[in-house]
Backbone and ligand atoms as CSV (ligand in chain L), in Angstrom:
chain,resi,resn,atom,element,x,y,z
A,1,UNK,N,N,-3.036,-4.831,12.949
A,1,UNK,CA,C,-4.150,-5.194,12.064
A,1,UNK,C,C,-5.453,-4.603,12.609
A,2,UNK,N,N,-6.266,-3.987,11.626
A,2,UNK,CA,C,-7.698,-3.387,12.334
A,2,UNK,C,C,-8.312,-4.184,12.731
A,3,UNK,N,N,-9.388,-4.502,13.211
A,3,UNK,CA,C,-10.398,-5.265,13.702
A,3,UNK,C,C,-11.488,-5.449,12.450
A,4,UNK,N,N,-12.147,-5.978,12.313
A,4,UNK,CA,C,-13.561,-6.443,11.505
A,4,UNK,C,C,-14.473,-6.180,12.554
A,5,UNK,N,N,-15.588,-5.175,11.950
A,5,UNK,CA,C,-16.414,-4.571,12.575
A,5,UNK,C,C,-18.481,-5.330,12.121
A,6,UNK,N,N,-18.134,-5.928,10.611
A,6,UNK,CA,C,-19.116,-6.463,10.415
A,6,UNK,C,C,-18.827,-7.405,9.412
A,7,UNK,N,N,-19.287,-8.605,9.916
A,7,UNK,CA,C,-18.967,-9.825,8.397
A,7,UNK,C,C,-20.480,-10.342,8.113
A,8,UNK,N,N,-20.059,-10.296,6.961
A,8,UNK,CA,C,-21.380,-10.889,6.021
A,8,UNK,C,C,-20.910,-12.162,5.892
A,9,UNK,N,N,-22.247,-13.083,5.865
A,9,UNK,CA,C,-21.929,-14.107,5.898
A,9,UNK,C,C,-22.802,-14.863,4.636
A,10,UNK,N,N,-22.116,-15.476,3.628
A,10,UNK,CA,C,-23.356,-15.615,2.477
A,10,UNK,C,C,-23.564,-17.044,2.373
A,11,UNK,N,N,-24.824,-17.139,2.294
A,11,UNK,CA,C,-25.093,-18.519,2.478
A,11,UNK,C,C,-26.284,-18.980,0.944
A,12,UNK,N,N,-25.543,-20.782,0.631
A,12,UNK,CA,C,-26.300,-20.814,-0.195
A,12,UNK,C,C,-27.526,-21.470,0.148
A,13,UNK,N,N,-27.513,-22.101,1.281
A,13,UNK,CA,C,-28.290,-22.655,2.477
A,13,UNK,C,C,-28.215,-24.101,2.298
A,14,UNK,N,N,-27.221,-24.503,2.200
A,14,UNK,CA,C,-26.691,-25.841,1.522
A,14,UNK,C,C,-26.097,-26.292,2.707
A,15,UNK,N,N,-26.361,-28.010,3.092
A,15,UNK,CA,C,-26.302,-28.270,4.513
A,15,UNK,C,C,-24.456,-27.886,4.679
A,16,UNK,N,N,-23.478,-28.196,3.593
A,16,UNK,CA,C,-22.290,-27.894,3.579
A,16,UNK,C,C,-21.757,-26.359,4.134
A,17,UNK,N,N,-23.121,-25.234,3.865
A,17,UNK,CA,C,-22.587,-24.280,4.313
A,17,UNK,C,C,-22.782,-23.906,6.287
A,18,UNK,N,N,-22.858,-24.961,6.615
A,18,UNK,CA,C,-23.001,-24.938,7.804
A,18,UNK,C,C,-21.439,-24.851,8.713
A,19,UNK,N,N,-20.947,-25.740,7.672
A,19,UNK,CA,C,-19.191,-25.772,8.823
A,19,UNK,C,C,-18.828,-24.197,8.509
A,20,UNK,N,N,-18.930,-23.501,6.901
A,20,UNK,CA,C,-18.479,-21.965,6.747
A,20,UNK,C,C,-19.010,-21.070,8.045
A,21,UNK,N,N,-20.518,-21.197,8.226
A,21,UNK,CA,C,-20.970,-20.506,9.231
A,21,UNK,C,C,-20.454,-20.736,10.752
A,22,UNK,N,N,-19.714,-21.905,10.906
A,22,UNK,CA,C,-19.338,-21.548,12.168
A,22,UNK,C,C,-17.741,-21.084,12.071
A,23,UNK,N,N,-17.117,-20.947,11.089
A,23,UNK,CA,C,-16.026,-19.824,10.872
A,23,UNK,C,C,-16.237,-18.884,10.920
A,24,UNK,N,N,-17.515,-17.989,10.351
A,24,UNK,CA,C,-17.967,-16.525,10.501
A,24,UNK,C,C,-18.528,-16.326,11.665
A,25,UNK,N,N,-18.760,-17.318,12.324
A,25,UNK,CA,C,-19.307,-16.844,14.090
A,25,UNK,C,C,-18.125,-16.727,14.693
A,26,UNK,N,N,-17.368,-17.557,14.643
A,26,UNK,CA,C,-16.336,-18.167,15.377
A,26,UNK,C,C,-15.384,-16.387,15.191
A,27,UNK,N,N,-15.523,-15.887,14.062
A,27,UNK,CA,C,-14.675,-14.614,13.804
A,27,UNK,C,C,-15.232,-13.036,14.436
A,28,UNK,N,N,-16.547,-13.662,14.588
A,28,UNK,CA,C,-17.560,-12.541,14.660
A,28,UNK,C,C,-17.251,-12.117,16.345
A,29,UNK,N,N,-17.377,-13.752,16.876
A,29,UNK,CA,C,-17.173,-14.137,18.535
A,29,UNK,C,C,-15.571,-12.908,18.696
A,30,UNK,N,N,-15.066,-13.199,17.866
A,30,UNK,CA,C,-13.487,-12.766,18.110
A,30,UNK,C,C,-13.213,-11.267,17.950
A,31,UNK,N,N,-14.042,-10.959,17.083
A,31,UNK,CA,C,-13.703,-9.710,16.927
A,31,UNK,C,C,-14.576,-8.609,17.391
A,32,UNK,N,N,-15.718,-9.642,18.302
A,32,UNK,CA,C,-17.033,-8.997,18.191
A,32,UNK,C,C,-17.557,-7.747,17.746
A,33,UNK,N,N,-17.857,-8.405,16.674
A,33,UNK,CA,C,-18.367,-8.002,15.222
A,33,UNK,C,C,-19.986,-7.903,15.401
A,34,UNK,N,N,-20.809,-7.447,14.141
A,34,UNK,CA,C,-22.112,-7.432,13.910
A,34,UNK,C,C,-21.596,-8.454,12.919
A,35,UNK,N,N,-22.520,-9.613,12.920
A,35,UNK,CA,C,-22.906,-10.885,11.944
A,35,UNK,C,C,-24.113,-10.617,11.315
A,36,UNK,N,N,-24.022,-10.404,10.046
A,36,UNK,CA,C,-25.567,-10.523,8.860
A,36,UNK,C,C,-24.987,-11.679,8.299
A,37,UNK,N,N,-26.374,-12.186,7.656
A,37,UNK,CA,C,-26.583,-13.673,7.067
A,37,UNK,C,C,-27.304,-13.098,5.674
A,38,UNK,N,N,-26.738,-13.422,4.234
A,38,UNK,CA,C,-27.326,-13.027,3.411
A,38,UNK,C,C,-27.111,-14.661,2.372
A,39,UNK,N,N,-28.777,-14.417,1.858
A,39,UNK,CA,C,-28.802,-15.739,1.070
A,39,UNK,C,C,-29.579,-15.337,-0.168
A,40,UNK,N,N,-29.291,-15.270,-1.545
A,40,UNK,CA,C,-29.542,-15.014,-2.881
A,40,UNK,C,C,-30.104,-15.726,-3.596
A,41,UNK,N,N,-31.729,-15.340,-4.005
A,41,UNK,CA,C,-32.543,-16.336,-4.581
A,41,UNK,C,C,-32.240,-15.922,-6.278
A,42,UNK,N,N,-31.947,-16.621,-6.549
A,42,UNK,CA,C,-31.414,-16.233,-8.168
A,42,UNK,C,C,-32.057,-16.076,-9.301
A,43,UNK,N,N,-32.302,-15.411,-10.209
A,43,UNK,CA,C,-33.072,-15.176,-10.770
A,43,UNK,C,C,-33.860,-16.527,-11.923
A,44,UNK,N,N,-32.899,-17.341,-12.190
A,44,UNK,CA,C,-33.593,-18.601,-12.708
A,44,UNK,C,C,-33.360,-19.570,-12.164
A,45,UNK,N,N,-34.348,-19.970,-11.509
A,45,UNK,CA,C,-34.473,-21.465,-10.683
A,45,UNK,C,C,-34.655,-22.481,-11.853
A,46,UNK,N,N,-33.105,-23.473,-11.777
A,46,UNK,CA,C,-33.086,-24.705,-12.746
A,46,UNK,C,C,-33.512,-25.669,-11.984
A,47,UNK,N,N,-33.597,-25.889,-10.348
A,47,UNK,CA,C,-34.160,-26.887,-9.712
A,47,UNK,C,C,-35.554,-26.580,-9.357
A,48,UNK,N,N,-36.118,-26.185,-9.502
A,48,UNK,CA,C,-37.442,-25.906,-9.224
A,48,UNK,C,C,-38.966,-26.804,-9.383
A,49,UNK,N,N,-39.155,-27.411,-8.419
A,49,UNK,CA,C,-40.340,-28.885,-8.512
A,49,UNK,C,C,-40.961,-28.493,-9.241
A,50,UNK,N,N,-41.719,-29.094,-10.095
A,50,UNK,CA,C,-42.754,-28.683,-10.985
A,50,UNK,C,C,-43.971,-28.798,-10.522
A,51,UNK,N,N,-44.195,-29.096,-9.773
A,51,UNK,CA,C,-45.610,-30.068,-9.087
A,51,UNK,C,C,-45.934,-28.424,-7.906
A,52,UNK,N,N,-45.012,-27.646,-8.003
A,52,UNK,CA,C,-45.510,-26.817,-6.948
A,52,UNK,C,C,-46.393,-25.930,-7.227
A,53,UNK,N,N,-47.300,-25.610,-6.172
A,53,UNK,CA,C,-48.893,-24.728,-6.565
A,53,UNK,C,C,-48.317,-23.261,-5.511
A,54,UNK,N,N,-48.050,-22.366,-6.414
A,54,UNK,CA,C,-48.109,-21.242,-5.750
A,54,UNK,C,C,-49.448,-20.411,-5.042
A,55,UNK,N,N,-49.164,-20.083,-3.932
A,55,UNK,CA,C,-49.863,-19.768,-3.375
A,55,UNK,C,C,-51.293,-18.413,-4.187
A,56,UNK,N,N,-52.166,-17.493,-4.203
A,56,UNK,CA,C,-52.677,-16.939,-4.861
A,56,UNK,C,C,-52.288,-15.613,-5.096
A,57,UNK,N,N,-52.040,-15.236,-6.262
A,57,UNK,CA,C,-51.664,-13.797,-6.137
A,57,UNK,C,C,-50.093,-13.947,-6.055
A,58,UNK,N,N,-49.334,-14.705,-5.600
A,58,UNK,CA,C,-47.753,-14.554,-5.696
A,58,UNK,C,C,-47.060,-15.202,-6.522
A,59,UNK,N,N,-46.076,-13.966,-6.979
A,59,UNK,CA,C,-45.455,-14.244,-8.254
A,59,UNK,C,C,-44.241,-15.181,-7.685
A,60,UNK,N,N,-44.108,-15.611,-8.592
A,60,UNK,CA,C,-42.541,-16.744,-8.539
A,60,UNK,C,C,-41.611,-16.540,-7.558
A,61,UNK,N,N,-40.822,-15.011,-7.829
A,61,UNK,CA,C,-39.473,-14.864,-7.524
A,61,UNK,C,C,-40.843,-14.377,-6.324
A,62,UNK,N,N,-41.463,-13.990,-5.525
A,62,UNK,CA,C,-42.182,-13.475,-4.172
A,62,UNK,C,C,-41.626,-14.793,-3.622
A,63,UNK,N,N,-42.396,-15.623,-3.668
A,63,UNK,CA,C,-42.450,-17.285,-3.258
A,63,UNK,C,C,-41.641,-17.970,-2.970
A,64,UNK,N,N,-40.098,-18.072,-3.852
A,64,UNK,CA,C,-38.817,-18.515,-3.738
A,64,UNK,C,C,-38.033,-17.114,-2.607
A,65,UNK,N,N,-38.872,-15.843,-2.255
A,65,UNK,CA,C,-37.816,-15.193,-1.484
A,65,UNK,C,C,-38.568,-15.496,-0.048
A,66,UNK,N,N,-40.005,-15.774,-0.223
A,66,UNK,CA,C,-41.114,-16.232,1.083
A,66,UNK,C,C,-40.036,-17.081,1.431
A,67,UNK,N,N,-39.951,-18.665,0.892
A,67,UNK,CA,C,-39.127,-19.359,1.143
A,67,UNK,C,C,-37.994,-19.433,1.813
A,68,UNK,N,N,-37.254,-19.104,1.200
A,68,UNK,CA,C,-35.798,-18.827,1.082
A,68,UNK,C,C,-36.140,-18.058,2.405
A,69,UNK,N,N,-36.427,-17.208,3.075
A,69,UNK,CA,C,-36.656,-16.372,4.332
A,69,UNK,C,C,-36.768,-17.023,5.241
A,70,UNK,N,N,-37.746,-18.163,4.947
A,70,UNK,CA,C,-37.710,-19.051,6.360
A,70,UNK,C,C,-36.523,-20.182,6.470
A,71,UNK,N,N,-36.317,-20.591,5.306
A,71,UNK,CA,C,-34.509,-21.316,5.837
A,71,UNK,C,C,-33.737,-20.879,5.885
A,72,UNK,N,N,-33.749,-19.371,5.699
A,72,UNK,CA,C,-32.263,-18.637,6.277
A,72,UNK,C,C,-32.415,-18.254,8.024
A,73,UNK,N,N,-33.810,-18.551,8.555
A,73,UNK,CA,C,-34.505,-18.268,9.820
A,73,UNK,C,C,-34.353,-19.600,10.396
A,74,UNK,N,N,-33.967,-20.789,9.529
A,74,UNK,CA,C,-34.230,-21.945,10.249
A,74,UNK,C,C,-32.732,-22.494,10.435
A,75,UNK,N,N,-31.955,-21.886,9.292
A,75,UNK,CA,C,-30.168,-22.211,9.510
A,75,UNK,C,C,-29.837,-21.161,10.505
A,76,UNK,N,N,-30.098,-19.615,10.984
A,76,UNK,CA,C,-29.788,-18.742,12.004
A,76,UNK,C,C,-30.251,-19.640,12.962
A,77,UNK,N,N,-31.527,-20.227,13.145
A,77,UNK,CA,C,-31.311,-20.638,14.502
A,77,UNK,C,C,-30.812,-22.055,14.907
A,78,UNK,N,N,-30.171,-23.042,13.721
A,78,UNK,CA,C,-29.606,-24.105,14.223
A,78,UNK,C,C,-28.285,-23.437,14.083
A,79,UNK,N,N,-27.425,-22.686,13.833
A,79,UNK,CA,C,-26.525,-22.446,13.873
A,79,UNK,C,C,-26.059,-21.519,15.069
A,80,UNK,N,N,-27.208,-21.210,15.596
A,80,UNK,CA,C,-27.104,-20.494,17.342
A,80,UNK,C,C,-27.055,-19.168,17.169
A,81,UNK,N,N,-27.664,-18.538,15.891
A,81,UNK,CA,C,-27.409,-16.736,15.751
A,81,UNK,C,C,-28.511,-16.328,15.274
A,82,UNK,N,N,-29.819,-16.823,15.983
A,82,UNK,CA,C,-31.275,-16.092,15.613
A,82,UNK,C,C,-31.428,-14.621,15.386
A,83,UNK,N,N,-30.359,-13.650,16.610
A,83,UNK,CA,C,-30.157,-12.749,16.894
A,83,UNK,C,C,-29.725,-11.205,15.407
A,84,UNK,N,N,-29.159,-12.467,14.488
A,84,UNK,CA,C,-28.207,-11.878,13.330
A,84,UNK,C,C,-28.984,-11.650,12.617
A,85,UNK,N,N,-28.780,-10.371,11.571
A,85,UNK,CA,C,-29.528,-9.832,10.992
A,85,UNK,C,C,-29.478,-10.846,9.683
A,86,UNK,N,N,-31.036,-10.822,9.044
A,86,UNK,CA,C,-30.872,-11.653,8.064
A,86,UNK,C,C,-31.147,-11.097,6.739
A,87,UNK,N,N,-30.743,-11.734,5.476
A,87,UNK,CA,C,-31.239,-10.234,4.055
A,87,UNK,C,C,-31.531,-11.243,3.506
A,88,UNK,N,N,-32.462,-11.895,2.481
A,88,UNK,CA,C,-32.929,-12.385,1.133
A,88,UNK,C,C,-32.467,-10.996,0.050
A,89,UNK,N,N,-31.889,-11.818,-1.123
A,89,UNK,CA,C,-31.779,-10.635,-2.084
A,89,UNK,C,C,-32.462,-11.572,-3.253
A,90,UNK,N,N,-32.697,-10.609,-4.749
A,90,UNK,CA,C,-33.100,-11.231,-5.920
A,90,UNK,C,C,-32.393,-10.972,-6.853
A,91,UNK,N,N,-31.755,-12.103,-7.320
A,91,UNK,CA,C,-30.464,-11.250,-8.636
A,91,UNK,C,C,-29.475,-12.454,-8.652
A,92,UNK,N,N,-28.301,-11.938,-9.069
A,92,UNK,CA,C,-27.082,-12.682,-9.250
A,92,UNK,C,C,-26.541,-12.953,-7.666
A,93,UNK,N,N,-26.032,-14.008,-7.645
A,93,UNK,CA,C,-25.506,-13.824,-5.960
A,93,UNK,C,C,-23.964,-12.737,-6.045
A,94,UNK,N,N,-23.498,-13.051,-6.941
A,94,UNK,CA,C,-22.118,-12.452,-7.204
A,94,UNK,C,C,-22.208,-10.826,-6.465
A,95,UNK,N,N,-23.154,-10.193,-7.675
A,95,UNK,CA,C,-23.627,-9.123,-7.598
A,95,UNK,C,C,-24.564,-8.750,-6.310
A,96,UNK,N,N,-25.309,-9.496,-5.799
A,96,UNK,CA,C,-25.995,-9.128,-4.793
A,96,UNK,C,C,-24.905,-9.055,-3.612
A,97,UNK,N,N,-24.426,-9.694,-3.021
A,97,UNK,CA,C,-23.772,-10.172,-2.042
A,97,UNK,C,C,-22.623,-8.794,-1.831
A,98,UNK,N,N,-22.011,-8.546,-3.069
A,98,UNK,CA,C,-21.245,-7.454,-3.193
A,98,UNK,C,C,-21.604,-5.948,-2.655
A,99,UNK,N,N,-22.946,-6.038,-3.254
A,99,UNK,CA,C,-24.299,-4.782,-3.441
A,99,UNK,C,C,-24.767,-4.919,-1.785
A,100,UNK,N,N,-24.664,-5.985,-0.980
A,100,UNK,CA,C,-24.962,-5.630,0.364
A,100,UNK,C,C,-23.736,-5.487,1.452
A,101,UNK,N,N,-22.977,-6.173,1.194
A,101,UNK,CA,C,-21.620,-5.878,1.819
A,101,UNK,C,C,-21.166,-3.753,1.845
A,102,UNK,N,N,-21.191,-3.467,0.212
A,102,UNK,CA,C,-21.059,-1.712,0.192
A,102,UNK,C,C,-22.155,-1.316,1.010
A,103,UNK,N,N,-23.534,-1.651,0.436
A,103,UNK,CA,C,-25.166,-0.450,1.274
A,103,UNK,C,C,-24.977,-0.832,2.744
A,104,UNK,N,N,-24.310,-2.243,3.328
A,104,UNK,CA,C,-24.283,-2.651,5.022
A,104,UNK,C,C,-23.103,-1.920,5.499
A,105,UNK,N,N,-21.865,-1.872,4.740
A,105,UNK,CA,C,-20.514,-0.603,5.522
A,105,UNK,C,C,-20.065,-2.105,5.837
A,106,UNK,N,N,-19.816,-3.568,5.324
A,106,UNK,CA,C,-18.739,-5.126,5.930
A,106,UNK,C,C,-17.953,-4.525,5.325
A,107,UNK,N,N,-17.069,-4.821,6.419
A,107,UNK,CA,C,-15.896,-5.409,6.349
A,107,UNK,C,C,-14.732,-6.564,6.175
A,108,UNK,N,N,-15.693,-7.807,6.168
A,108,UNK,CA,C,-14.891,-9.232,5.562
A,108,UNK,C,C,-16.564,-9.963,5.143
A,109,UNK,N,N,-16.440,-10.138,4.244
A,109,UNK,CA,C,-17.508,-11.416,3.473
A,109,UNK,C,C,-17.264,-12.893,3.755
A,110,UNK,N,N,-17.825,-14.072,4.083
A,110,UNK,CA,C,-17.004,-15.088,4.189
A,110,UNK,C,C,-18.089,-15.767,3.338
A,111,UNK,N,N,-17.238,-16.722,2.270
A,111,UNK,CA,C,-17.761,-17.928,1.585
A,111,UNK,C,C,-17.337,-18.927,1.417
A,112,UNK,N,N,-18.131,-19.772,0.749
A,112,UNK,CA,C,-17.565,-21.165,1.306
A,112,UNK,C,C,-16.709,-21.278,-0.673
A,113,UNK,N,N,-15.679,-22.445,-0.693
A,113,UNK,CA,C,-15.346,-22.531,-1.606
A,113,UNK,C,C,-14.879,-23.714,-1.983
A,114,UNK,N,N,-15.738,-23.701,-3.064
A,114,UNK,CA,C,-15.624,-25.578,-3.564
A,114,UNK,C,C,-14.591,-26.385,-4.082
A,115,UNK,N,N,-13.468,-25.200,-4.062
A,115,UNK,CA,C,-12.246,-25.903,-5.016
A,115,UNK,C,C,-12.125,-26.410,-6.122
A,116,UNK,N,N,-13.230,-26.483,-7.151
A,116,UNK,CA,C,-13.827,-27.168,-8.494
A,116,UNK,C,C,-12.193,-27.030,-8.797
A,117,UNK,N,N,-12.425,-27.287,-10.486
A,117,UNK,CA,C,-11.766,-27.379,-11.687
A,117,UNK,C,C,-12.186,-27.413,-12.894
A,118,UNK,N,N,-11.865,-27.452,-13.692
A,118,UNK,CA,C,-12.111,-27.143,-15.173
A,118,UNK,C,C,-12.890,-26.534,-15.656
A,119,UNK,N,N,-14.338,-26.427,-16.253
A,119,UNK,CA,C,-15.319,-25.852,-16.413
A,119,UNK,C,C,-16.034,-24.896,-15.743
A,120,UNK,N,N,-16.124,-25.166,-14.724
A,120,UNK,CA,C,-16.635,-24.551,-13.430
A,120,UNK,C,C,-15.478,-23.922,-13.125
A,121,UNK,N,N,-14.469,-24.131,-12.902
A,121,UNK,CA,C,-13.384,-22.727,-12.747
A,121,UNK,C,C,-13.518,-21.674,-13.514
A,122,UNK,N,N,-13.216,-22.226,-14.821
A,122,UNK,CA,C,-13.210,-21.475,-16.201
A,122,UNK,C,C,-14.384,-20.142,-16.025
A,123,UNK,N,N,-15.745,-20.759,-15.568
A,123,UNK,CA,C,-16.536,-20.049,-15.940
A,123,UNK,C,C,-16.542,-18.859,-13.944
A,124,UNK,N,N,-15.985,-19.762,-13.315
A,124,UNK,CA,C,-16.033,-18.811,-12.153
A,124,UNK,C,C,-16.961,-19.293,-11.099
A,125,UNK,N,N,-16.690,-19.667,-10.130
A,125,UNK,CA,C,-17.632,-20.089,-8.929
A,125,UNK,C,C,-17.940,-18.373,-8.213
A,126,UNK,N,N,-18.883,-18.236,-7.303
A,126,UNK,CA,C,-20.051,-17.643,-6.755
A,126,UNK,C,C,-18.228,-17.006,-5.662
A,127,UNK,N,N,-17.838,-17.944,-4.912
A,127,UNK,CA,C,-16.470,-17.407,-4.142
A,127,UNK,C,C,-15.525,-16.880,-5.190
A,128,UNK,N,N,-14.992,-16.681,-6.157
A,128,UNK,CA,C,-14.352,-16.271,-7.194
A,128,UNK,C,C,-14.955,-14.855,-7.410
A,129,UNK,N,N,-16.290,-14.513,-7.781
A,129,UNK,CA,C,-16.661,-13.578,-8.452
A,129,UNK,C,C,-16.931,-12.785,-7.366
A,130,UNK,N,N,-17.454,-12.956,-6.041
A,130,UNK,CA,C,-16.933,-12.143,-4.746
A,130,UNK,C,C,-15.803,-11.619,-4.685
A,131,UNK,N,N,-14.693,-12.848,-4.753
A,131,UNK,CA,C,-13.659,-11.933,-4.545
A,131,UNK,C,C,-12.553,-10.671,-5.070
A,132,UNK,N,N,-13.287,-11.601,-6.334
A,132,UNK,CA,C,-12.661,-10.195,-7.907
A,132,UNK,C,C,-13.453,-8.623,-7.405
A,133,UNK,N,N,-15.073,-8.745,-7.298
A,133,UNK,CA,C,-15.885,-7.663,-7.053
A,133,UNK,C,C,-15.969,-6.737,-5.592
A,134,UNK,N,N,-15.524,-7.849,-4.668
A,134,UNK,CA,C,-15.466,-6.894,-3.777
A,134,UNK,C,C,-14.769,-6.171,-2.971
A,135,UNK,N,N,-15.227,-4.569,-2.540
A,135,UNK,CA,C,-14.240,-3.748,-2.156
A,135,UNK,C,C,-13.596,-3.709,-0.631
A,136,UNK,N,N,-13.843,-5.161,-0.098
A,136,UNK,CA,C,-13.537,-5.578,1.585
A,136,UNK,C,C,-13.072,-6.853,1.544
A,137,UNK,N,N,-12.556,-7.066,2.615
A,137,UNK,CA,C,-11.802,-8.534,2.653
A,137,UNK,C,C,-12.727,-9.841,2.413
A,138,UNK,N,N,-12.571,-10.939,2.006
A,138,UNK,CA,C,-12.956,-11.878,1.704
A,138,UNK,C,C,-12.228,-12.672,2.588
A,139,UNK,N,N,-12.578,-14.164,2.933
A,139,UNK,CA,C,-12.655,-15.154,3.504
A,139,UNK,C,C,-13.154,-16.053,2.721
A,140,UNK,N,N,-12.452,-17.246,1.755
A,140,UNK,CA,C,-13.362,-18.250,0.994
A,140,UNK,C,C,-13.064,-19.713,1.860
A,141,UNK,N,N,-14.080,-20.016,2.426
A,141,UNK,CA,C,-13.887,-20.901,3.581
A,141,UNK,C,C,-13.909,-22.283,2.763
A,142,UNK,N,N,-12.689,-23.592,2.458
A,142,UNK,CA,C,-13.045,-24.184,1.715
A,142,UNK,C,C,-14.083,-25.662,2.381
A,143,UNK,N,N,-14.906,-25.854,1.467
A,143,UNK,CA,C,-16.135,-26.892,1.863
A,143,UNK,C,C,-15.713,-28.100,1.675
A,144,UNK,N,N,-15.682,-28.777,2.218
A,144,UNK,CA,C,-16.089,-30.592,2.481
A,144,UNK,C,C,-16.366,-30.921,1.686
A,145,UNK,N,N,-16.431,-32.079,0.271
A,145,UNK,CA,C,-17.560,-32.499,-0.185
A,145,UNK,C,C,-17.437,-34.186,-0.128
L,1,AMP,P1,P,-20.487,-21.771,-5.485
L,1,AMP,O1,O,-19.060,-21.949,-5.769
L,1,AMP,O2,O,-21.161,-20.861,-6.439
L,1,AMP,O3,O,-21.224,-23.063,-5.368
L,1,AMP,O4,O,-20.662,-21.099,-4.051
L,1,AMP,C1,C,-19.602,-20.805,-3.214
L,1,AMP,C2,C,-20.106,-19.984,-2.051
L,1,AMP,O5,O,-20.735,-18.803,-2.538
L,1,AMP,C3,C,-21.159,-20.645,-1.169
L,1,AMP,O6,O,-20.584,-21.494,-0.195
L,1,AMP,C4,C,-21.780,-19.413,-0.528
L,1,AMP,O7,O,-20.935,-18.886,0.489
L,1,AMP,C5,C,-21.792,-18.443,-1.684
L,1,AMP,N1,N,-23.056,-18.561,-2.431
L,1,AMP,C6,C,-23.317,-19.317,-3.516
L,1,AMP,N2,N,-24.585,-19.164,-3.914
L,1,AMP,C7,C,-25.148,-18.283,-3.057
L,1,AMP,C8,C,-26.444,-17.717,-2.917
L,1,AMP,N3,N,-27.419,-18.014,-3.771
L,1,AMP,N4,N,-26.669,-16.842,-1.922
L,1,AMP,C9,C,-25.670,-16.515,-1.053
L,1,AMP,N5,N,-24.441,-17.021,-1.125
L,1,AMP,C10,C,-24.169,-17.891,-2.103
């Protein structure tokens, strides 16, 4: 079997994706690998506070990737891999995640996977549409809930 030379690790920054991340270290440790951390601010925020005052001059999706930058900086370093390269993308996660795995040269993606049913199957979870799209190994690490 070849070795894994770089795993992406996609995070939705959801405290659940914390046990996934120590499977992608834990693999990274093993194969010593290069570890990137990629987390996808999506193009329509349905949770989004209303009460929030953007800063001056910055547009929406700027603000949610400002964001989003510092808790992917604040899960690298409780998760013990400050060191790992980190990416914010803007788009679909499906599509993004895919789109950095090819432009980075990974070799295994790891996500976490919720095991749903019905509806949410039907229509395809975020680990599903990774694994249809992409052209490297996958890992769908399943989550706790
Ligand atoms: P889902 O089934 O869509 O809730 O997500 C399953 C997995 O896909 C998560 O555990 C993450 O590994 C990955 N994922 C979902 N959303 C994102 C996101 N916005 N950015 C990066 N990875 C994500």
């Amino acid at each position: 079997m070849s070795e894994y030379r770089h795993i992406l690790f996609a995070t939705d920054l959801s405290p659940e994706s914390e046990s996934v991340a120590t499977r992608a270290i834990d693999l990274a440790q093993r194969y010593q690998a290069r570890l990137t951390l990629v987390h996808v601010v999506e193009h329509l925020p349905v949770d989004l506070p209303t009460d929030i005052v953007l800063p001056e001059r910055m547009e929406m999706g700027e603000y949610l990737v400002e964001t989003s930058r510092e808790r992917l900086t604040a899960l690298a370093e409780r998760i013990g891999v400050s060191d790992a390269q980190r990416l914010v993308e803007l788009g679909s996660p499906k599509a993004e995640i895919t789109r950095v795995a090819e432009e980075q040269g990974v070799d295994l993606i790891v996500v976490g996977s919720h095991g749903r049913h019905g509806l949410e199957l039907l229509l395809g979870s975020t680990a599903n549409g990774v694994l249809h799209a992409a052209k490297c190994d996958v890992l769908a690490v399943r989550v706790k809930e």
